[in-house]
N, CA, C and O atoms as CSV, one atom per row, in Angstrom:
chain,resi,resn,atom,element,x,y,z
A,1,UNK,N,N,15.206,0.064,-8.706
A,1,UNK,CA,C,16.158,-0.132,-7.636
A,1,UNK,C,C,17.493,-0.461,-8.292
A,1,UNK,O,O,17.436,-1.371,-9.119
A,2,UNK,N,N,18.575,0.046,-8.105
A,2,UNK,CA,C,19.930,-0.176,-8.199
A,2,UNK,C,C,20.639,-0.865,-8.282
A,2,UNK,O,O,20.612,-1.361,-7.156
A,3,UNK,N,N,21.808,-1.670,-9.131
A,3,UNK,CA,C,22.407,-2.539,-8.842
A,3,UNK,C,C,22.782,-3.365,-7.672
A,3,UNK,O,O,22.110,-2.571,-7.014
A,4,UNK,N,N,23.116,-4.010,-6.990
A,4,UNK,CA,C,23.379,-4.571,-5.564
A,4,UNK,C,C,23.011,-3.476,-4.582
A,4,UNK,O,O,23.674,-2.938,-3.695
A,5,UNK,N,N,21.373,-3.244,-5.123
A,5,UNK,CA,C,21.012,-2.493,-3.436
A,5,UNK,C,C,21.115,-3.688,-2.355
A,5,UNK,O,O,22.027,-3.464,-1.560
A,6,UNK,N,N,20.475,-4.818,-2.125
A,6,UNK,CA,C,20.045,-5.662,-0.971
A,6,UNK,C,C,21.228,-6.442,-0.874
A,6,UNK,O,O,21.376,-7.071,0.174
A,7,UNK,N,N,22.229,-6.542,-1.880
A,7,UNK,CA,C,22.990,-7.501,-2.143
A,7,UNK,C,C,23.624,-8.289,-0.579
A,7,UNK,O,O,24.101,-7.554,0.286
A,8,UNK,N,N,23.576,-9.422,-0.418
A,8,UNK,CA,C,24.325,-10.074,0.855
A,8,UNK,C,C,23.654,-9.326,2.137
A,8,UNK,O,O,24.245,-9.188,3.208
A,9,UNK,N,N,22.504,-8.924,1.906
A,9,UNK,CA,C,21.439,-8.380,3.163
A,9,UNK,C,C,21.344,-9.628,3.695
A,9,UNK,O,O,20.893,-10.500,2.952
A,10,UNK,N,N,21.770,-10.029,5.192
A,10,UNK,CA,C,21.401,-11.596,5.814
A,10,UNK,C,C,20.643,-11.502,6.682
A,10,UNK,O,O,20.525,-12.557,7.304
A,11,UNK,N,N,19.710,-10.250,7.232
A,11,UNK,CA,C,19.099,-9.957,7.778
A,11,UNK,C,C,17.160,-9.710,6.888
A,11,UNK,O,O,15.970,-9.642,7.196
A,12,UNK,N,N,17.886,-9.677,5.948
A,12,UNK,CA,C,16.055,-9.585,4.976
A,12,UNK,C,C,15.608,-10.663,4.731
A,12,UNK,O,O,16.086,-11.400,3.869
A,13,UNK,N,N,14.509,-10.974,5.519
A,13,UNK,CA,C,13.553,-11.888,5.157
A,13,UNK,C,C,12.576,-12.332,4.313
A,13,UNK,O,O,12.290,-13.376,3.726
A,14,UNK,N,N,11.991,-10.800,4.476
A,14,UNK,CA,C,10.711,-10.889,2.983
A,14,UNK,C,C,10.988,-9.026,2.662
A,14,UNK,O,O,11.971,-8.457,3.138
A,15,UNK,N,N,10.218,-8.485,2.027
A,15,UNK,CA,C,10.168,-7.198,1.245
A,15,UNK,C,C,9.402,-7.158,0.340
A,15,UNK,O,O,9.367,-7.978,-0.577
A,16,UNK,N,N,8.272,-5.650,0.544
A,16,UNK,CA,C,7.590,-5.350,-0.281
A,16,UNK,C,C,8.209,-4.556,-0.995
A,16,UNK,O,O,9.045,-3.791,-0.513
A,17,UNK,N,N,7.832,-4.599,-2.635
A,17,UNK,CA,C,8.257,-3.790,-3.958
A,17,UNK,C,C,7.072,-2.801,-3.893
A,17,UNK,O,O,5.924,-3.245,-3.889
A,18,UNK,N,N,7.326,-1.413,-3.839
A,18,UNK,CA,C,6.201,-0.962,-4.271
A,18,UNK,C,C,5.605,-0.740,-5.466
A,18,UNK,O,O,6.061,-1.476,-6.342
A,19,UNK,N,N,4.643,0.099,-5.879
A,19,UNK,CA,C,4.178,0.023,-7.377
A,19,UNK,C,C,5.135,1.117,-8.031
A,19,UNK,O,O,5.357,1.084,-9.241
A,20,UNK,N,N,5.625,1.965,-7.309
A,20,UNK,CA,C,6.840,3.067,-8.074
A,20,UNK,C,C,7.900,1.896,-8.899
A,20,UNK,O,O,8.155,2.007,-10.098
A,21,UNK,N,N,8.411,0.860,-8.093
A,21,UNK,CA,C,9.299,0.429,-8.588
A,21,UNK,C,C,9.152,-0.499,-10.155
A,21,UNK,O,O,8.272,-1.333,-10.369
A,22,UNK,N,N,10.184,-0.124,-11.073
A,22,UNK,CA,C,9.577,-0.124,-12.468
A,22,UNK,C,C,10.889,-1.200,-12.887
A,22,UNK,O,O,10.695,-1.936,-13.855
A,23,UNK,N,N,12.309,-1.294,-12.107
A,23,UNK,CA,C,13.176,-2.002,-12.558
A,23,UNK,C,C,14.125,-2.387,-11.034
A,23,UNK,O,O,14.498,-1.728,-10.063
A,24,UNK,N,N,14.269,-4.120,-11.567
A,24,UNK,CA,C,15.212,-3.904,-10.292
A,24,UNK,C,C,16.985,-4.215,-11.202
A,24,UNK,O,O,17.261,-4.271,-12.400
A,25,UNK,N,N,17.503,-4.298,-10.454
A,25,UNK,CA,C,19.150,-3.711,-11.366
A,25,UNK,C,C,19.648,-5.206,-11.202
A,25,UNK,O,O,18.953,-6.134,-10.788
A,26,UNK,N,N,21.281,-5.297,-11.689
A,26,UNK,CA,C,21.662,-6.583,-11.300
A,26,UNK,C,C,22.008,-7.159,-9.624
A,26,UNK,O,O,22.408,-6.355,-8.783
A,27,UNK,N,N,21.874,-8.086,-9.412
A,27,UNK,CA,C,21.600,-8.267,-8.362
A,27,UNK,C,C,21.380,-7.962,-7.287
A,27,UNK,O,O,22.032,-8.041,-6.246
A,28,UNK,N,N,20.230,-7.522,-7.579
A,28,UNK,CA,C,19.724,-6.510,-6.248
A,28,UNK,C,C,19.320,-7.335,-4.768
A,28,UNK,O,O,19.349,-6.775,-3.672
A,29,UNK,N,N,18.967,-8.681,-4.968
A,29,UNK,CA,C,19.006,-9.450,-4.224
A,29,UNK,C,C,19.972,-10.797,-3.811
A,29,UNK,O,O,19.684,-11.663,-2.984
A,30,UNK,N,N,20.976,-10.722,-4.488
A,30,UNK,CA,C,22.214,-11.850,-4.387
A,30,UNK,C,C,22.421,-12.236,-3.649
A,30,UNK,O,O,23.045,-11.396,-3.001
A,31,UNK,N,N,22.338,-13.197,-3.062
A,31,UNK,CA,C,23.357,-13.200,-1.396
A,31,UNK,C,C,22.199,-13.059,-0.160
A,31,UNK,O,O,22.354,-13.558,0.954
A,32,UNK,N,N,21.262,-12.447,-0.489
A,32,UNK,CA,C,20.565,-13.078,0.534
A,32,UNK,C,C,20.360,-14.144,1.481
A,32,UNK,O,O,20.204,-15.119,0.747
A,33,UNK,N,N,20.328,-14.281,1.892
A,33,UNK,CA,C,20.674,-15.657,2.687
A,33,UNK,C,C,19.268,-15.898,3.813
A,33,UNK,O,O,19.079,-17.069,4.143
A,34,UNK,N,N,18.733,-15.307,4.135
A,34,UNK,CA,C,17.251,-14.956,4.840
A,34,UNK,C,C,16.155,-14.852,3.873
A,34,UNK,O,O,15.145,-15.551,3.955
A,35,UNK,N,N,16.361,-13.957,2.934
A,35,UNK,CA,C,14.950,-13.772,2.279
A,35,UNK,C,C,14.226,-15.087,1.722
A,35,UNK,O,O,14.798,-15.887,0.981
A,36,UNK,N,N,13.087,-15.203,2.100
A,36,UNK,CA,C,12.180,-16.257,1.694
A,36,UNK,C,C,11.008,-15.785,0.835
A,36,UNK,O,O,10.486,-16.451,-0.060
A,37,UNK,N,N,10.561,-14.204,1.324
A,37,UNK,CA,C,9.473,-14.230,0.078
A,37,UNK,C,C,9.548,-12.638,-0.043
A,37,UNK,O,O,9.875,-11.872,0.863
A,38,UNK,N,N,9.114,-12.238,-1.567
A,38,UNK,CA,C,8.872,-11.145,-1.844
A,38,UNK,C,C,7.543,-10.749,-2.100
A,38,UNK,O,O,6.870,-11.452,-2.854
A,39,UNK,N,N,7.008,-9.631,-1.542
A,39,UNK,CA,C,5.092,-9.123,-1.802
A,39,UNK,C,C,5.378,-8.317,-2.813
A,39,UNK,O,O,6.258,-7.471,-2.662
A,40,UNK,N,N,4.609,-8.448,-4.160
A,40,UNK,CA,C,5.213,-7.457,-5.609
A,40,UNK,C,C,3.697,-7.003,-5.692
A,40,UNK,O,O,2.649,-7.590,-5.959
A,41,UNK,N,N,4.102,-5.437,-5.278
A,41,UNK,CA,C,2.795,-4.693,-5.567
A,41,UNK,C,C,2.524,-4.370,-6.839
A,41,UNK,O,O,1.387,-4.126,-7.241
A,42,UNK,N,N,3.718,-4.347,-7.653
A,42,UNK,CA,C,3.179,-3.838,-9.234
A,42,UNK,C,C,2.445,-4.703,-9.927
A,42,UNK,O,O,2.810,-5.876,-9.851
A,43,UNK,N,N,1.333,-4.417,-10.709
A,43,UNK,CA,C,0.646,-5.531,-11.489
A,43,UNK,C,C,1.362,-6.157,-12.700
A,43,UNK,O,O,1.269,-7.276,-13.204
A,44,UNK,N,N,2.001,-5.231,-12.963
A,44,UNK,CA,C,3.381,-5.971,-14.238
A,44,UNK,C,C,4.736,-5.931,-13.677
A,44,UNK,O,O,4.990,-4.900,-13.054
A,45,UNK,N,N,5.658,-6.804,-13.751
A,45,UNK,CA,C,6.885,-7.163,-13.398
A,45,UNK,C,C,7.562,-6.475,-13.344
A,45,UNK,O,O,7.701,-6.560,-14.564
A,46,UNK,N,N,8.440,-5.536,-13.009
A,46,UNK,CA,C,9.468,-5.181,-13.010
A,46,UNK,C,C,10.462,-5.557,-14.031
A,46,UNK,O,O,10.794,-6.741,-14.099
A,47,UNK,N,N,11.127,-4.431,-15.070
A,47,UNK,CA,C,12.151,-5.230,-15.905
A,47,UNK,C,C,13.529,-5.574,-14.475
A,47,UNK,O,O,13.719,-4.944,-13.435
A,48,UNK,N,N,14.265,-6.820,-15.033
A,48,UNK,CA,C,15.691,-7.033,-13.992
A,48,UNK,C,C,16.386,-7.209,-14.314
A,48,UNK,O,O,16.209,-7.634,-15.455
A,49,UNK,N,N,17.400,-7.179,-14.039
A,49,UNK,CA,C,18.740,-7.365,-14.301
A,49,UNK,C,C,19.472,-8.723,-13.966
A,49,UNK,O,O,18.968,-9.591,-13.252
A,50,UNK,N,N,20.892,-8.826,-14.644
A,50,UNK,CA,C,21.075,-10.270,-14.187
A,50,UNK,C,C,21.345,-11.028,-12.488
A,50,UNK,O,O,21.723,-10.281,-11.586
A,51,UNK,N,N,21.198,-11.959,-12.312
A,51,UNK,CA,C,21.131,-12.581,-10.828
A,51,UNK,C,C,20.610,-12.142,-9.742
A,51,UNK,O,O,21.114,-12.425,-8.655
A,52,UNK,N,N,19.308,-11.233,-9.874
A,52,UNK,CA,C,18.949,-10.668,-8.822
A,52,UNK,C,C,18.494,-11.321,-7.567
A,52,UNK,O,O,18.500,-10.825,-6.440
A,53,UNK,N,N,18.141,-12.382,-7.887
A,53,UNK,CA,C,17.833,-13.726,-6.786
A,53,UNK,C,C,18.540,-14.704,-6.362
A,53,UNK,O,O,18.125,-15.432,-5.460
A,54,UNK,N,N,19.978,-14.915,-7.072
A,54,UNK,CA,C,21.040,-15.824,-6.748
A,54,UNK,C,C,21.269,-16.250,-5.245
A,54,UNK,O,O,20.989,-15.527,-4.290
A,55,UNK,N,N,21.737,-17.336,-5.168
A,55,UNK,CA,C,22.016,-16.988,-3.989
A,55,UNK,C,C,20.815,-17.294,-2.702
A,55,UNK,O,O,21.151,-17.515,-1.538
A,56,UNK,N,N,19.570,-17.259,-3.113
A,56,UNK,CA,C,18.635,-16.833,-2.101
A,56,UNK,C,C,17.819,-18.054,-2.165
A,56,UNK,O,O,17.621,-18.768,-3.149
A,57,UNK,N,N,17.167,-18.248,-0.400
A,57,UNK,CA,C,16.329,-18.892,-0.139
A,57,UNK,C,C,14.748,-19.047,-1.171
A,57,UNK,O,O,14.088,-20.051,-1.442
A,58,UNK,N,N,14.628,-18.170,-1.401
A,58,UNK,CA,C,13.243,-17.195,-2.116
A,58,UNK,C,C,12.495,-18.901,-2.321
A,58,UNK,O,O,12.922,-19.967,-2.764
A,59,UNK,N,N,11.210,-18.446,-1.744
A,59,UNK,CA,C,10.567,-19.495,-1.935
A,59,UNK,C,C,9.040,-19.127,-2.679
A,59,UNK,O,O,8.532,-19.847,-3.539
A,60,UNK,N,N,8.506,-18.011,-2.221
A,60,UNK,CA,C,7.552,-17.421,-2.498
A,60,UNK,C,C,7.507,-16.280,-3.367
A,60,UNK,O,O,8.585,-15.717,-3.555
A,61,UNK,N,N,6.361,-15.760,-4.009
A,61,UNK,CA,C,6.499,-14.241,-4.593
A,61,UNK,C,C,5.331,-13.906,-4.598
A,61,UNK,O,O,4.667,-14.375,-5.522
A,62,UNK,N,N,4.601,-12.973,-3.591
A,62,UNK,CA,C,3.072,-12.668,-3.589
A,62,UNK,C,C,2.769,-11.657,-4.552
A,62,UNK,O,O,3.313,-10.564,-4.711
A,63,UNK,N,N,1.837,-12.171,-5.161
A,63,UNK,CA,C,1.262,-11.025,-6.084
A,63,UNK,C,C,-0.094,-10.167,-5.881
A,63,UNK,O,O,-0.951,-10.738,-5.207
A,64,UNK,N,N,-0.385,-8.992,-6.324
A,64,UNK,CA,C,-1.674,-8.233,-5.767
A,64,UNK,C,C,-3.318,-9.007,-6.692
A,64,UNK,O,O,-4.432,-8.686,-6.279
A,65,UNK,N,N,-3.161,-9.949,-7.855
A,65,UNK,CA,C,-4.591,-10.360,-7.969
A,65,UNK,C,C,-3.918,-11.681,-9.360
A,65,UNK,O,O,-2.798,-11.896,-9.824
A,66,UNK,N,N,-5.026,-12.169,-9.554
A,66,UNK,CA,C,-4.776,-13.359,-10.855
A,66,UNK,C,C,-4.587,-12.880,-12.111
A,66,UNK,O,O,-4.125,-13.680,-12.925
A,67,UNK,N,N,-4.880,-11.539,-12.551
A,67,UNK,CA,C,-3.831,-11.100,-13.859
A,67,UNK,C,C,-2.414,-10.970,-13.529
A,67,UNK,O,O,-1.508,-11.501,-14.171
A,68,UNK,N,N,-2.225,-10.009,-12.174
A,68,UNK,CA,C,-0.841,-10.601,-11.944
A,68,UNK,C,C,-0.017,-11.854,-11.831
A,68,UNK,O,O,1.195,-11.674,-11.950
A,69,UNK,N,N,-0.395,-12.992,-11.642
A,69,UNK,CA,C,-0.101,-13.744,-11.122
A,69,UNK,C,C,0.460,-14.527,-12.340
A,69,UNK,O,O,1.370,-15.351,-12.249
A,70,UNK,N,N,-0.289,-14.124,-13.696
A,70,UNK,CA,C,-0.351,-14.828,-14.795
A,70,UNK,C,C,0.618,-14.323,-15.448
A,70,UNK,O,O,1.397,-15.006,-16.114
A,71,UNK,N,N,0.686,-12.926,-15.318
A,71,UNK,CA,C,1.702,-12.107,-15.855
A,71,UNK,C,C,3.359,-12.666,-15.248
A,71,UNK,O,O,4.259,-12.996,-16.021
A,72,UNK,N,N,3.474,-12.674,-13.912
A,72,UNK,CA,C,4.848,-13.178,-13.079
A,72,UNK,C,C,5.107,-14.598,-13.932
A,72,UNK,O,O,6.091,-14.727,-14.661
A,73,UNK,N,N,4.139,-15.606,-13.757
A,73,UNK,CA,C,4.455,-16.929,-13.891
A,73,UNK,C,C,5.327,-16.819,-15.721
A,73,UNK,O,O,5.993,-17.782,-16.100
A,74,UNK,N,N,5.244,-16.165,-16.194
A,74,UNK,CA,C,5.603,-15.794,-17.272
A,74,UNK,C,C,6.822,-15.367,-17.518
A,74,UNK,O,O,7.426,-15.617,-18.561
A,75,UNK,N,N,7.394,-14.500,-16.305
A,75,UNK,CA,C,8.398,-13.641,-16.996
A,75,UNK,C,C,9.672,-14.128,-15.817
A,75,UNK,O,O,9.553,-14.547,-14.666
A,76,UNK,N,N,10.837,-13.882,-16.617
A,76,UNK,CA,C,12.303,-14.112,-16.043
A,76,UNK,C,C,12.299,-13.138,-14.890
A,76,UNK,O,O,11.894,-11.986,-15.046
A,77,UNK,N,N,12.750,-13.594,-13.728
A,77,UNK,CA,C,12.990,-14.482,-12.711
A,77,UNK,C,C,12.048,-15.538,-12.077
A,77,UNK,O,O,12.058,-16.682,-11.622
A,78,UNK,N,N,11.230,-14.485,-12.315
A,78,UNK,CA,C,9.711,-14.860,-11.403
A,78,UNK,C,C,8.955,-16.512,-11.856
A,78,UNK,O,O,8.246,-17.103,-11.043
A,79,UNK,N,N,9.215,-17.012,-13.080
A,79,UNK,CA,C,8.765,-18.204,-12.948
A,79,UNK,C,C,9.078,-19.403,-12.519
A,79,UNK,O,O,8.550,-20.495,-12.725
A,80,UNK,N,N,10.307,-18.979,-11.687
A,80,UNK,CA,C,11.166,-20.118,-11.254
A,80,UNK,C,C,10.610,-20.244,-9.491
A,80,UNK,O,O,11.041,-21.008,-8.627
A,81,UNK,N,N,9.642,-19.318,-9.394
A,81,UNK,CA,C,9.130,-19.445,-7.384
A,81,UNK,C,C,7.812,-19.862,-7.798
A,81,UNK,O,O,7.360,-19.887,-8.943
A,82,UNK,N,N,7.270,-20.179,-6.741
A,82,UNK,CA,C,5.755,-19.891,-6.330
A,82,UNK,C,C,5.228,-18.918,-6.328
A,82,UNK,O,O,5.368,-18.110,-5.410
A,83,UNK,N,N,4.455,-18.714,-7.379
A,83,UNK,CA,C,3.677,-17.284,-7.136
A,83,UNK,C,C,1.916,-17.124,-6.666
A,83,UNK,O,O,1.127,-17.515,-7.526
A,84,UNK,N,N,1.452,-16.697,-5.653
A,84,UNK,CA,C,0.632,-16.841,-4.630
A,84,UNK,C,C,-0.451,-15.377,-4.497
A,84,UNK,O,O,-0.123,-14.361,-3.883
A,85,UNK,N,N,-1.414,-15.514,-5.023
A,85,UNK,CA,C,-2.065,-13.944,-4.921
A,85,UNK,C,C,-2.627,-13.228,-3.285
A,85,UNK,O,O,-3.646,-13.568,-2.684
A,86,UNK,N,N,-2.113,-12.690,-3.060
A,86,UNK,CA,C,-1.939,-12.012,-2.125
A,86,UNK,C,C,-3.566,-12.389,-1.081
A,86,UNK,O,O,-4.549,-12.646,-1.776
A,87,UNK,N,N,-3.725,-12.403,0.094
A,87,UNK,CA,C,-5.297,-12.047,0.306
A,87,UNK,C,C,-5.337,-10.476,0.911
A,87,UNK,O,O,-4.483,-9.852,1.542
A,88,UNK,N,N,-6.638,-10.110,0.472
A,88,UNK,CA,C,-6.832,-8.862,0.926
A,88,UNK,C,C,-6.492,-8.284,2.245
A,88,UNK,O,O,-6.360,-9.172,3.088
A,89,UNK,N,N,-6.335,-7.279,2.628
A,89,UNK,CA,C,-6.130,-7.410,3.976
A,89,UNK,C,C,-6.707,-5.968,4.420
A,89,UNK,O,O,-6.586,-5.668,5.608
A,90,UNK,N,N,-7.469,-4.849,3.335
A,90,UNK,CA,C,-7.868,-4.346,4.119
A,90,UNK,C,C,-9.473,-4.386,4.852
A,90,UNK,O,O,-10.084,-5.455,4.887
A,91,UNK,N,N,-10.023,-3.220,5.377
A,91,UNK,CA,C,-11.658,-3.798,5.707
A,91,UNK,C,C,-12.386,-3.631,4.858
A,91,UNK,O,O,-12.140,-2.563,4.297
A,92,UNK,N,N,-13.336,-4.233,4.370
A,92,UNK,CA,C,-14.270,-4.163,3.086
A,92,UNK,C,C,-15.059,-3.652,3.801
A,92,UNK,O,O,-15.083,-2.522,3.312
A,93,UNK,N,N,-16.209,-3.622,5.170
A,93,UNK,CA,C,-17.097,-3.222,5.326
A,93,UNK,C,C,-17.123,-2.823,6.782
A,93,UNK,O,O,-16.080,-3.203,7.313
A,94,UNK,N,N,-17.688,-2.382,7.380
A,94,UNK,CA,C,-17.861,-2.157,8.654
A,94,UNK,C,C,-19.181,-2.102,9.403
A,94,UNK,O,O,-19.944,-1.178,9.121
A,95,UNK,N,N,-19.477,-2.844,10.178
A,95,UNK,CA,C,-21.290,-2.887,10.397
A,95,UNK,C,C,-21.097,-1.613,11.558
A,95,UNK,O,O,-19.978,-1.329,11.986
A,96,UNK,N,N,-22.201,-0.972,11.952
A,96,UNK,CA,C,-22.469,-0.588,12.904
A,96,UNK,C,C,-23.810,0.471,13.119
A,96,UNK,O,O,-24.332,1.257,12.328
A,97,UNK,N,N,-24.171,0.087,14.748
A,97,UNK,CA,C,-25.614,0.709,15.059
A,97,UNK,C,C,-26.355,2.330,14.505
A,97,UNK,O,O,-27.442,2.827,14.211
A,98,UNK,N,N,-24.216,2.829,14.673
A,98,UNK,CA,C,-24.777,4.276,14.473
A,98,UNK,C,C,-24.503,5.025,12.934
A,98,UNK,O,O,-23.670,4.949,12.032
A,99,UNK,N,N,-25.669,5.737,13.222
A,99,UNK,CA,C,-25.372,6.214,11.285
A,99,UNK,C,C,-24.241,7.691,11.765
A,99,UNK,O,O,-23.722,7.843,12.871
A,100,UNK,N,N,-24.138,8.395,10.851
A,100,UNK,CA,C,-22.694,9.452,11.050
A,100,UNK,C,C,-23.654,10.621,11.146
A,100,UNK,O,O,-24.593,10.924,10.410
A,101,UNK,N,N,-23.158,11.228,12.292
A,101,UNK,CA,C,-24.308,12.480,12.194
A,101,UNK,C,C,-24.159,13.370,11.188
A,101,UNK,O,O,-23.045,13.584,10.708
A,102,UNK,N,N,-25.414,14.075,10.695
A,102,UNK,CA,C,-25.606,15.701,9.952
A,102,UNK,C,C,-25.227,16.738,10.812
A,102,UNK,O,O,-25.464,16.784,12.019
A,103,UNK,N,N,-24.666,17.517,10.183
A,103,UNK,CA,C,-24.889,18.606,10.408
A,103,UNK,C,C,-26.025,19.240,10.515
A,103,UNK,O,O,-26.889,19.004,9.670
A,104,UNK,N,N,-26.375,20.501,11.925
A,104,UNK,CA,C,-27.535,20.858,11.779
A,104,UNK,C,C,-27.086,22.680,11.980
A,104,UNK,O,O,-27.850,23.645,12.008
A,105,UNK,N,N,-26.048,22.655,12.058
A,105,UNK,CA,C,-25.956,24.421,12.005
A,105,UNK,C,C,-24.772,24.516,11.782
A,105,UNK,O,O,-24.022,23.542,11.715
A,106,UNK,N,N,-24.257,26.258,11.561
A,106,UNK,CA,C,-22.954,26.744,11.706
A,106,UNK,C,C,-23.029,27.621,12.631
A,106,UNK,O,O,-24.164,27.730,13.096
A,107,UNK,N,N,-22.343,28.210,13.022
A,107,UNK,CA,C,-21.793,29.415,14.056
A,107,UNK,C,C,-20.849,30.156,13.225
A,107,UNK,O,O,-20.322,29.822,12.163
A,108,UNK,N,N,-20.739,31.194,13.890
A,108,UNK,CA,C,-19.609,32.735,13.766
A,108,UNK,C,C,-19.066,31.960,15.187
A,108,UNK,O,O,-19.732,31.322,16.002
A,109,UNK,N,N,-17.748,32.228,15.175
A,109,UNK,CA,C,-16.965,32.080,16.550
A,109,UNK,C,C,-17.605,32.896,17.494
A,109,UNK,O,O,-16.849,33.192,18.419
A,110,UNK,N,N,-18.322,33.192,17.551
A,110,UNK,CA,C,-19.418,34.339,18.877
A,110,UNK,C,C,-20.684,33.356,19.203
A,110,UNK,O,O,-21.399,33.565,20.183
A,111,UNK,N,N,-20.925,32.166,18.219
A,111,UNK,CA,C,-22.295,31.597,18.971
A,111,UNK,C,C,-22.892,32.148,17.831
A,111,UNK,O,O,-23.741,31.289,17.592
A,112,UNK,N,N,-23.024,33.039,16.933
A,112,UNK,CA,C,-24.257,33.231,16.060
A,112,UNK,C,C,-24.803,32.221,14.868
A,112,UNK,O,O,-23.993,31.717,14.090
A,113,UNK,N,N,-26.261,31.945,14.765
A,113,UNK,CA,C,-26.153,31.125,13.579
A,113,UNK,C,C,-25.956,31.912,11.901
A,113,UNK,O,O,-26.310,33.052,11.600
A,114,UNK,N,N,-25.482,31.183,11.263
A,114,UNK,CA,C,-24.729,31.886,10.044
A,114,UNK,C,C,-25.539,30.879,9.095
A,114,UNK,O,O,-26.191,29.892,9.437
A,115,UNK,N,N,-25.327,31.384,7.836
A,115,UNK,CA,C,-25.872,30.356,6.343
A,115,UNK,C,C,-24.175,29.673,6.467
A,115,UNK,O,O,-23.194,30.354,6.764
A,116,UNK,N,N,-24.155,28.488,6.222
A,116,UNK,CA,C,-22.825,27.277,5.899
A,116,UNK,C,C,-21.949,28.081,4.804
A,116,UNK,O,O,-20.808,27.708,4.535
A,117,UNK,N,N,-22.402,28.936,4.334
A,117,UNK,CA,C,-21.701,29.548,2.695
A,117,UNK,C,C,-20.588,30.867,3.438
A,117,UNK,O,O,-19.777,31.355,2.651
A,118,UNK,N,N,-20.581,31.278,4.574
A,118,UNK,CA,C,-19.465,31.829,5.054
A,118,UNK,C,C,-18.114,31.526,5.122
A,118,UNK,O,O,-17.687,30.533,5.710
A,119,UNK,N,N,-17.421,32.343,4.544
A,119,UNK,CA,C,-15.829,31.578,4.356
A,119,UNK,C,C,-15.079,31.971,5.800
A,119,UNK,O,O,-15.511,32.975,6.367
A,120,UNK,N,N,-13.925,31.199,6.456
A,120,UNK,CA,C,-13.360,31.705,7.599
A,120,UNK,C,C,-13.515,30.937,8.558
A,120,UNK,O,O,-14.121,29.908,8.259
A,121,UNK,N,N,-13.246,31.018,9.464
A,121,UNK,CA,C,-13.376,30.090,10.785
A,121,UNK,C,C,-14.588,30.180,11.381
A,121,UNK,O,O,-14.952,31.252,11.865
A,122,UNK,N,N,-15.620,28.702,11.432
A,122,UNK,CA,C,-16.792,28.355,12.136
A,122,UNK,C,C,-16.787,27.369,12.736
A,122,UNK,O,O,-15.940,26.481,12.635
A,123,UNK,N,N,-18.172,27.384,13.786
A,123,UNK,CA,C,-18.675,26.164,14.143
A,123,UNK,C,C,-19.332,25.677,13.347
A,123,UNK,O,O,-20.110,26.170,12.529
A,124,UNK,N,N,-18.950,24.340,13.621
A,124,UNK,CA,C,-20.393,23.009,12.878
A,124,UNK,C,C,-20.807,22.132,13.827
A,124,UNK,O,O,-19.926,21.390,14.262
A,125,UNK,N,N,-21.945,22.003,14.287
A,125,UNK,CA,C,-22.464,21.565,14.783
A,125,UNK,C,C,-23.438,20.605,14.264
A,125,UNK,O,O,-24.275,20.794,13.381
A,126,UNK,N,N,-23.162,19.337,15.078
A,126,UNK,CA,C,-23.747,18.267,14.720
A,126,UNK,C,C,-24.974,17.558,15.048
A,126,UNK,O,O,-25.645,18.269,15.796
A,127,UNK,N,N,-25.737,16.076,14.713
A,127,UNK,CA,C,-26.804,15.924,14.871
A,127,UNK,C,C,-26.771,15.012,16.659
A,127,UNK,O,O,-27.619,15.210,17.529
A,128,UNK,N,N,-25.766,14.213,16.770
A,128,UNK,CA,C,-24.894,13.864,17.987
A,128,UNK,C,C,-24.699,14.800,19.384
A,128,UNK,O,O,-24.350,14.392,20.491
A,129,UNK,N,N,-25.082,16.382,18.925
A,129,UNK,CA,C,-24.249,17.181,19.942
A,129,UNK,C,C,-22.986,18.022,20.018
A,129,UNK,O,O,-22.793,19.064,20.644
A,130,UNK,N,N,-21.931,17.117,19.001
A,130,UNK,CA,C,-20.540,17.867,18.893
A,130,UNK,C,C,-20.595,18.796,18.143
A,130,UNK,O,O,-21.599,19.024,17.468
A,131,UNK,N,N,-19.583,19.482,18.111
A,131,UNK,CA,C,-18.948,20.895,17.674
A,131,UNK,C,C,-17.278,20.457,17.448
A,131,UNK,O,O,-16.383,19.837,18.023
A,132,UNK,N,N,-17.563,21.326,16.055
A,132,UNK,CA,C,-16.128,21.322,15.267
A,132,UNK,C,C,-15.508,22.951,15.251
A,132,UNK,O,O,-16.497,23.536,14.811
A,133,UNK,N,N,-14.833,23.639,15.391
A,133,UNK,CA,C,-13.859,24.725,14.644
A,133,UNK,C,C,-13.462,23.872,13.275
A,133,UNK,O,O,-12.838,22.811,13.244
A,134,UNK,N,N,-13.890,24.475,12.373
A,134,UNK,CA,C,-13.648,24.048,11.368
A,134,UNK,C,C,-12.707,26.056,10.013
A,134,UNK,O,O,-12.880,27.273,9.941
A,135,UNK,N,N,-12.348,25.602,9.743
A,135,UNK,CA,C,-11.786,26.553,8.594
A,135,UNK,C,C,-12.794,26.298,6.794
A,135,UNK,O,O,-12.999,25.137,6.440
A,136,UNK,N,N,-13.206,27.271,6.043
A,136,UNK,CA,C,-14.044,26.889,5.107
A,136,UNK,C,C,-13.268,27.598,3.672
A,136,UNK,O,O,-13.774,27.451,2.560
């Protein structure tokens, strides 16, 4: 990210870094005046530039797991906040009654049954009842 991209943003509160981002520039965050926390998806720091946090509330800096975390507490800017490992947030598991149906045939767009190894537009038909147009 660029020299004074966010610079005097008084409207940014928090902001995720994604993992593309590899450097942030000089003060990319200066002047902030809102921002309180940053979510840093990369597992290694970002190189930065000077004063990128000046200026700012920044209280927090979430990180994605405890090698990260070890890595931030380490490096210039980042050891001067709280750094906090993120909790997961997507679904790990999902219970439920029904299993996912099989497939039990194909079709030719006419209704005929076909071997699955036909290339082109078919039906698939499932163990549930449904029917797909599917392309192969």
């Amino acid at each position: 990210m660029g020299e004074y991209c966010f610079y005097g943003c008084s409207g940014l509160t928090s902001i995720t870094i994604p993992n593309s981002v590899t450097s942030l520039g000089d003060c990319c965050f200066e002047n902030c005046s809102s921002l309180t926390s940053i979510y840093m998806l990369p597992s290694t720091p970002p190189s930065t530039g000077s004063a990128i946090l000046d200026y700012t509330p920044l209280e927090t800096v979430y990180v994605v797991d405890e090698d990260a975390k070890t890595a931030y507490q380490v490096k210039y800017p980042w050891h001067e906040y709280e750094i906090v490992v993120m909790q997961p947030t997507g679904i790990e598991e999902v219970e439920t009654e029904k299993t996912a149906p099989t497939i039990v045939g194909y079709y030719d767009l006419n209704g005929k049954l076909i071997n699955g190894k036909q290339r082109g537009a078919v039906i698939v038909r499932y163990s549930d009842g449904t029917t797909r147009k599917v392309l192969k």
